[in-house]
Structure formats: structure tokens, C-alpha cells
N, C-alpha and C positions, 0 to 999 in steps of 0.2 A: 450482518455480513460476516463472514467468515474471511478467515487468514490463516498463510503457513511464513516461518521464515525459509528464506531460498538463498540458494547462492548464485552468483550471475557472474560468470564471466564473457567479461564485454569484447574482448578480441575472439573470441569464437560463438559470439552471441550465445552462448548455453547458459540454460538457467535447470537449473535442478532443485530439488527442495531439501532442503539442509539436514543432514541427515539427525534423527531423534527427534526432530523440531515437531512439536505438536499443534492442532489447531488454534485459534484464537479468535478471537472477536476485534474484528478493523477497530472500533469506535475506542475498544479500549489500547489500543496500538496507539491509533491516533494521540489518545491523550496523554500515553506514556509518554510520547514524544514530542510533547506540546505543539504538535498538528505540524510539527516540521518536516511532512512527509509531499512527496513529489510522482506524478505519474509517468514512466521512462518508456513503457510502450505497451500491447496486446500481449496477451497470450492465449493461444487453440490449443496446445495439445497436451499439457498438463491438467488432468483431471478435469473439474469444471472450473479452475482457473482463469478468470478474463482479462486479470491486469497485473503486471509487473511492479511495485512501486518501489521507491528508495524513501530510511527514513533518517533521522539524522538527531544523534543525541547531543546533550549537554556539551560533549568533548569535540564536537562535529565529527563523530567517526560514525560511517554509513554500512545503513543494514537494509537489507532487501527484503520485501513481502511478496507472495504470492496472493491477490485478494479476487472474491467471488463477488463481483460487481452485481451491481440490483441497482433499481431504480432509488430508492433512497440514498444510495449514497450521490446520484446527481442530484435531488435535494439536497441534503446537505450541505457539497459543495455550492451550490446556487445560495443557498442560505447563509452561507460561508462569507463567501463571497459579497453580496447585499449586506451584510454585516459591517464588511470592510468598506463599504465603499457610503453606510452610513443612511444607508435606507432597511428598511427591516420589514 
């Protein structure tokens, strides 16, 4: 899966993709971030962009992705998930 960083601002609901920001791969996002990341909502009209997320470092200061949703990453999630809950 594919990623961009984005910027979002939430009182005019605009997201835009951060300017220079190059693509990236989610799973190594995720791990940069020790999977501290969260899904905030849709997105249609940026590129093939389907999800908005927020991710949150070591200092808890938050950073925004742009991510190309695919069916792997609801596995993961689901595997994620069943992980946590201590069935595998």
C-alpha cells in the first residue's frame, strides 16, 4: 500500500498533500510509528487516495497520511486486531 504525508485542516475539513512529501509504503509508516496510527475518515477526490489517517510519534505530535486502501490492509488490521485480543 501506498502513502503520502498530508496536511489537514479540520475546521475547513481540507486536506491537501504536503507540499515535497514523496510517496511511501503504509506498513513502513506504520512501523515508524509503532502502529500508533488511527483512521479519521474517507477520502474521493485526491488522486486514488481512499483514507485519511493520523499517526502519532514518540512526543505524541500528529502527522497525517494520505493512504491507498487495498484489501490487505483489512487483513492486517483484522490480524491486528486477533492479535490483540489473543487469538491468532
Amino acid at each position: 500500500m501506498k502513502c503520502i504525508q498530508a496536511q489537514f485542516d479540520k475546521d475547513n475539513d481540507q486536506i491537501t498533500i504536503k507540499e515535497g512529501a514523496e510517496g511511501e509504503d503504509w506498513v513502513k509508516v506504520c512501523q515508524k510509528f509503532n502502529d500508533d496510527v488511527g483512521r479519521l475518515q474517507d477520502v474521493a477526490d485526491l488522486e486514488d487516495y481512499t483514507g485519511l489517517y493520523e499517526c502519532f510519534d514518540d512526543k505524541n505530535v500528529r502527522f497525517f497520511y494520505l493512504v491507498k486502501e487495498d484489501k490487505s490492509l483489512f487483513r492486517m488490521r483484522r490480524r491486528r486486531f486477533l492479535d490483540n485480543i489473543g487469538i491468532s
